[in-house]
N, C-alpha and C positions, 0 to 999 in steps of 0.2 A: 530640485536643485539644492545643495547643501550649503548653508551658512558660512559662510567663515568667520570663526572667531577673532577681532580682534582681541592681540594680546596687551596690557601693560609695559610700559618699557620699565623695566627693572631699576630701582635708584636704592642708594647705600640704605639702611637704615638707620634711622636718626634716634629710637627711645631706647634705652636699655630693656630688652625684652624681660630678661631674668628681674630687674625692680618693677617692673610693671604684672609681671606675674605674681611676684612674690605680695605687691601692693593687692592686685585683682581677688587673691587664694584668703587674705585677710579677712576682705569680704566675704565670705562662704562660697565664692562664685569660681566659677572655671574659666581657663581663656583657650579658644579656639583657635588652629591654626592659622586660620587667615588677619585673626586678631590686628599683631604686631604689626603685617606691613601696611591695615587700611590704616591703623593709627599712625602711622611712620605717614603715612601719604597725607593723611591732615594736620601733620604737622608743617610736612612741607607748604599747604596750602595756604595755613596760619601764617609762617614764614615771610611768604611770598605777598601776601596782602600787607604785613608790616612795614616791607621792605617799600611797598609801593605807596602807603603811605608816607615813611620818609622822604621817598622822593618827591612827592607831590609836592611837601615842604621843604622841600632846597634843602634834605641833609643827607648826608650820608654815613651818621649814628644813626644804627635802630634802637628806641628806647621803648620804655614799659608801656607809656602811653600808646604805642603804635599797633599794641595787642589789643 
């Protein structure tokens, strides 16, 4: 019987690909397709723990500390 793949749900992306490339190419290194959207999804991730720290402290500013 065959697998079925779950897929990702697709969300905007959040880095600028083109400066992350151009930063990445500095490096002598290459960036791969799938690159841009796992960093876009850890960013979301990063995000969303921030935000959830604010909240655990009654704010609703996310500030630098919550990174």
């Amino acid at each position: 019987m065959a697998k079925k793949v779950v897929k990702k749900k697709e969300r905007e992306v959040l880095v600028v690909a083109s400066k992350v490339r151009e930063y990445i190419k500095e490096k002598d290194c290459n960036t791969s397709g799938e690159f841009i959207n796992e960093l876009s999804e850890a960013v979301y991730c990063l995000i969303d723990k921030a935000v959830n720290r604010a909240q655990e402290n009654g704010r609703k500013t996310i500030q630098a500390k919550d990174v």
